[in-house]
Backbone as ProteinMPNN parsed JSONL, in Angstrom:
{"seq_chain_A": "XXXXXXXXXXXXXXXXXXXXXXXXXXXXXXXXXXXXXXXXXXXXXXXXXXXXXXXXXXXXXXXXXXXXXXXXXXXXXXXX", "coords_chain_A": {"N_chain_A": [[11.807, -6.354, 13.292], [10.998, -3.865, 11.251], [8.009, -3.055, 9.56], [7.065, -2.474, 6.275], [5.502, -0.037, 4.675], [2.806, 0.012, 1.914], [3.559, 2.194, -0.085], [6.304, 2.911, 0.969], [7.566, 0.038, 0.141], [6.788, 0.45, -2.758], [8.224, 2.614, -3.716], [10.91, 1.5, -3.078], [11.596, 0.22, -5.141], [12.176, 1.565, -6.991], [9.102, 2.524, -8.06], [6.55, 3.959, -10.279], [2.94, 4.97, -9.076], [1.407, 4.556, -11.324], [2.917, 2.462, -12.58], [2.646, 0.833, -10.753], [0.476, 0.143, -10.666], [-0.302, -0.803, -12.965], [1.042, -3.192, -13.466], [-0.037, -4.898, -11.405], [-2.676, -4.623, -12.642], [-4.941, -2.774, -11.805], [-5.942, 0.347, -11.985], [-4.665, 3.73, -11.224], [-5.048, 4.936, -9.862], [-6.778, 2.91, -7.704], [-4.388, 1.948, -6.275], [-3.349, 4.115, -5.304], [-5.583, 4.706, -3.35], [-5.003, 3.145, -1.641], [-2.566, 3.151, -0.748], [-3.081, 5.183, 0.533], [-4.501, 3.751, 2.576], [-6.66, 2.945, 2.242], [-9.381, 0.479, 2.144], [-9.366, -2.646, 0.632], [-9.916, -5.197, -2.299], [-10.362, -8.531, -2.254], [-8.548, -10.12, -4.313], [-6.995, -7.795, -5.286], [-5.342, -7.505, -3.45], [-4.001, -9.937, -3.35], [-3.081, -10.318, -5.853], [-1.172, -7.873, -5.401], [0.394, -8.617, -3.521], [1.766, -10.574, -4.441], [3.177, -8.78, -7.165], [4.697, -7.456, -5.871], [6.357, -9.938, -4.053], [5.326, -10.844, -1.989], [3.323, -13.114, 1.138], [0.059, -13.664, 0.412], [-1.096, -12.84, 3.284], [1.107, -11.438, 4.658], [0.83, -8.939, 3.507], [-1.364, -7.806, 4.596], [-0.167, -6.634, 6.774], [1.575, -4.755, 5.206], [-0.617, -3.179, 4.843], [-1.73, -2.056, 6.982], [0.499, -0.845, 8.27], [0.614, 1.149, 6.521], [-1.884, 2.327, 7.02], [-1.54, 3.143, 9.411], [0.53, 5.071, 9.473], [-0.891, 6.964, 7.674], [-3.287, 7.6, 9.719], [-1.626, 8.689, 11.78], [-0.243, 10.814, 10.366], [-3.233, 12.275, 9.97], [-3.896, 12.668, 13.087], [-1.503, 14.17, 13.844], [-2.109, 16.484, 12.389], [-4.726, 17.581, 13.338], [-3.403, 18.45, 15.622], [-2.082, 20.16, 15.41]], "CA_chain_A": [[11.759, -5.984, 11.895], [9.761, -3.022, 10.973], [7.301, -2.974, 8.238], [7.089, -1.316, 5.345], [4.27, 0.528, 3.995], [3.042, 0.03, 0.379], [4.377, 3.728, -0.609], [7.526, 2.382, 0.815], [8.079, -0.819, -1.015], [6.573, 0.728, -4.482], [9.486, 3.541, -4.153], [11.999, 0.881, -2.912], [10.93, -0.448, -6.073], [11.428, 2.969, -8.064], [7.969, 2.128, -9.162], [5.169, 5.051, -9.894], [1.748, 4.187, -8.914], [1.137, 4.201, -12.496], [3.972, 1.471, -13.125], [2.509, -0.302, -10.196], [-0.921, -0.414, -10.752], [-0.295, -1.617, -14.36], [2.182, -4.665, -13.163], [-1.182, -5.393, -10.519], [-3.827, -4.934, -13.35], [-5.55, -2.336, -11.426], [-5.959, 1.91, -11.627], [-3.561, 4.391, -10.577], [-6.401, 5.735, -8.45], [-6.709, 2.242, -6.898], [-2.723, 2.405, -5.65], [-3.418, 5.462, -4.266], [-6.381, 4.77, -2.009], [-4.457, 1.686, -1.013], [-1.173, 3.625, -0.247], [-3.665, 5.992, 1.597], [-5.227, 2.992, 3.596], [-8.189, 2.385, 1.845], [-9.74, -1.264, 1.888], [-8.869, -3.245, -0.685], [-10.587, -6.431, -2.681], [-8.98, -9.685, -1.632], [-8.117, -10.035, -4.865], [-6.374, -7.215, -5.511], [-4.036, -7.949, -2.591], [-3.278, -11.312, -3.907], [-2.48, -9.81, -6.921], [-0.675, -7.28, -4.846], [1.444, -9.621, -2.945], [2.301, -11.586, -6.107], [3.728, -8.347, -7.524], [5.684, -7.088, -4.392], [6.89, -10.909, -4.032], [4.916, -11.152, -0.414], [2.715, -13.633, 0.816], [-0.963, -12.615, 0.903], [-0.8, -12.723, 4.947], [2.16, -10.297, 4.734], [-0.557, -7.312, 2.435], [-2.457, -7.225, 5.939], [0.607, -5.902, 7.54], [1.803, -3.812, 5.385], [-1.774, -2.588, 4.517], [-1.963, -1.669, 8.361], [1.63, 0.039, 8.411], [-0.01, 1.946, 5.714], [-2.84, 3.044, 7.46], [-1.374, 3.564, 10.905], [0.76, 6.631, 9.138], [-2.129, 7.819, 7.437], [-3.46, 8.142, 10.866], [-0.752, 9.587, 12.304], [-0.508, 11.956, 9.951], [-4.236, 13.087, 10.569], [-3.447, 12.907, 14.101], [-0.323, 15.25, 13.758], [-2.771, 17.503, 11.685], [-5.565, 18.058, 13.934], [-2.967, 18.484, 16.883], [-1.272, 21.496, 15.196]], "C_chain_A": [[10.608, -4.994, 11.677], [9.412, -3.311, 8.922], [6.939, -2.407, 7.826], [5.542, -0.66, 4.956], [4.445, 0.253, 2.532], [3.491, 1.235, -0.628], [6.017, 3.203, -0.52], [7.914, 1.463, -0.209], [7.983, -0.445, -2.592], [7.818, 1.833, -4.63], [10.36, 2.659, -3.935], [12.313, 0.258, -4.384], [11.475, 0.495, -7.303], [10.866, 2.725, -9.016], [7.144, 3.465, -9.154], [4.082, 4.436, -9.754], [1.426, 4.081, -10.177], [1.578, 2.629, -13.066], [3.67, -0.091, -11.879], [1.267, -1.019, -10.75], [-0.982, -1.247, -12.378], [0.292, -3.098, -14.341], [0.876, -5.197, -11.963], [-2.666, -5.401, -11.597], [-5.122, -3.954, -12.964], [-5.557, -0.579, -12.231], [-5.06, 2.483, -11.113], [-4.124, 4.732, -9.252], [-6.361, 4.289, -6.866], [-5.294, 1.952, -5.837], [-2.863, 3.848, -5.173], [-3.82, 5.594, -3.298], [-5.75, 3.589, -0.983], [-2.869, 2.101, -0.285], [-1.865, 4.689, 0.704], [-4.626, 4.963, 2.72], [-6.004, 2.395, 3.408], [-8.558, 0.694, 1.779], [-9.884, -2.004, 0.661], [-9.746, -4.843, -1.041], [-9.783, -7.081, -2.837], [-8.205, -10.084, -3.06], [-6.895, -8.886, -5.564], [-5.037, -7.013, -4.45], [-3.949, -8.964, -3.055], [-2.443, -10.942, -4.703], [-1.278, -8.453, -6.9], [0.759, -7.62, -4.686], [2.248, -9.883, -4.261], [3.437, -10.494, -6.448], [4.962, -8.003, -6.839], [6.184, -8.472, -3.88], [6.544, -11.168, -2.33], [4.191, -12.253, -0.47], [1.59, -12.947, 0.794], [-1.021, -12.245, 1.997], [-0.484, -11.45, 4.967], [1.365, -8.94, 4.119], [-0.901, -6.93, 3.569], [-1.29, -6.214, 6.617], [1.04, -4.855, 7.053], [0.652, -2.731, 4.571], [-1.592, -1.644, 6.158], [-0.622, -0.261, 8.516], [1.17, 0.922, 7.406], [-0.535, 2.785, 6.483], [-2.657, 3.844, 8.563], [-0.41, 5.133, 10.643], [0.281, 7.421, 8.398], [-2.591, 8.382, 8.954], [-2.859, 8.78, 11.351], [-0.808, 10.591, 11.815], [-1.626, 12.936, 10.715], [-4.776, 13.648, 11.955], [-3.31, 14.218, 14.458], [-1.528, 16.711, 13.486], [-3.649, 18.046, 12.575], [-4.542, 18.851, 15.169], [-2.082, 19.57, 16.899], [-2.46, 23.194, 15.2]], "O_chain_A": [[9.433, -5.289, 11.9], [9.988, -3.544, 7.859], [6.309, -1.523, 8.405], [4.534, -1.325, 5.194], [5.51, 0.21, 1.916], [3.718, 1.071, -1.826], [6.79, 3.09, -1.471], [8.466, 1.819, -1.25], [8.755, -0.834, -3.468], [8.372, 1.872, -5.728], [11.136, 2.827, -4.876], [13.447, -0.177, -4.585], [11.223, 0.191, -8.468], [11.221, 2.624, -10.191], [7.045, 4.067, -8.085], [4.021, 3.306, -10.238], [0.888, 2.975, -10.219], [0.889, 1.854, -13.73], [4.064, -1.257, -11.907], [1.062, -2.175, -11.122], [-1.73, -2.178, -12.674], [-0.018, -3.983, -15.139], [1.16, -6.363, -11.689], [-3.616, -6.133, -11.318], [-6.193, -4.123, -13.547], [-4.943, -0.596, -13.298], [-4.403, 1.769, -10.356], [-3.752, 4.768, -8.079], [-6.101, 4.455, -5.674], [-5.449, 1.768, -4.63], [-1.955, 4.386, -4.538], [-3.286, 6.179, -2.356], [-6.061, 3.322, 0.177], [-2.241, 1.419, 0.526], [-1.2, 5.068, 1.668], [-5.358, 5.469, 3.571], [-6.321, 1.396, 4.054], [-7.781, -0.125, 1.288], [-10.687, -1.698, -0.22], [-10.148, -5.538, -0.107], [-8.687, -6.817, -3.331], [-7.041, -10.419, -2.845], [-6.006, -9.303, -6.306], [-3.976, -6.451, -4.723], [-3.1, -8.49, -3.81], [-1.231, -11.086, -4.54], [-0.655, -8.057, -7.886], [1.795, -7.26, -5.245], [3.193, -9.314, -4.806], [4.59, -10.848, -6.202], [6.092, -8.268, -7.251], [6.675, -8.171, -2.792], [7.388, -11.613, -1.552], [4.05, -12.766, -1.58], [1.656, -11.747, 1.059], [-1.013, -11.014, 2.024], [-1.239, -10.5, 5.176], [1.638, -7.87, 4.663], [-0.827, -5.722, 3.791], [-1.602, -5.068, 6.939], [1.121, -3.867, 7.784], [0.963, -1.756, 3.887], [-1.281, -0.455, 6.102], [-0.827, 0.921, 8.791], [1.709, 1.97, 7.761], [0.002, 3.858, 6.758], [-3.257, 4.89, 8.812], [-0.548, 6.115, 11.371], [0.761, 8.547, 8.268], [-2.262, 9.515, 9.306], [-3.415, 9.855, 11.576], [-1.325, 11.517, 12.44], [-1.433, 13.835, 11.534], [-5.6, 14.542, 12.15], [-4.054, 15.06, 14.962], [-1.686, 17.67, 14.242], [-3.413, 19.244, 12.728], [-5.001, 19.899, 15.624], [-1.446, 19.972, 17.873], [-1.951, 24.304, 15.043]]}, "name": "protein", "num_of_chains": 1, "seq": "XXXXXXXXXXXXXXXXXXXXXXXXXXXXXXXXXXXXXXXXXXXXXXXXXXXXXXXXXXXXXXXXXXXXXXXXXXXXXXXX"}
């Protein structure tokens, strides 16, 4: 089973980070750095999860699947 990234599920979703971060209680800004990888307060993955119907556990993973195609990306980028 591959796992999703949080960009993924919030479009599976057709949510905007606006429409997410408001249904999480957070910033648009904060759904952004968080769809770009950024480290997140355990609360705000709880509150994450909750929304996206995961457990908290499940945030780590697809926090990571997040990050790992951020990386890639910057990878790709340097390697062109």
């Amino acid at each position: 089973m591959q796992i999703k990234s949080l960009r993924e599920l919030r479009i599976e979703r057709q949510w905007s980070q606006d429409e997410l971060a408001k249904f999480v209680g957070v910033t648009s800004k904060t759904i952004q750095r968080a769809e770009g990888g950024a480290p997140l307060r355990l609360e705000t993955v709880r509150k994450l999860a909750h929304v996206l119907g995961l457990q908290p556990e499940q945030m780590a993973a697809v926090w990571a699947a997040g990050r790992s195609k951020v990386d890639d990306a910057a990878y790709d980028k340097k390697e062109s």
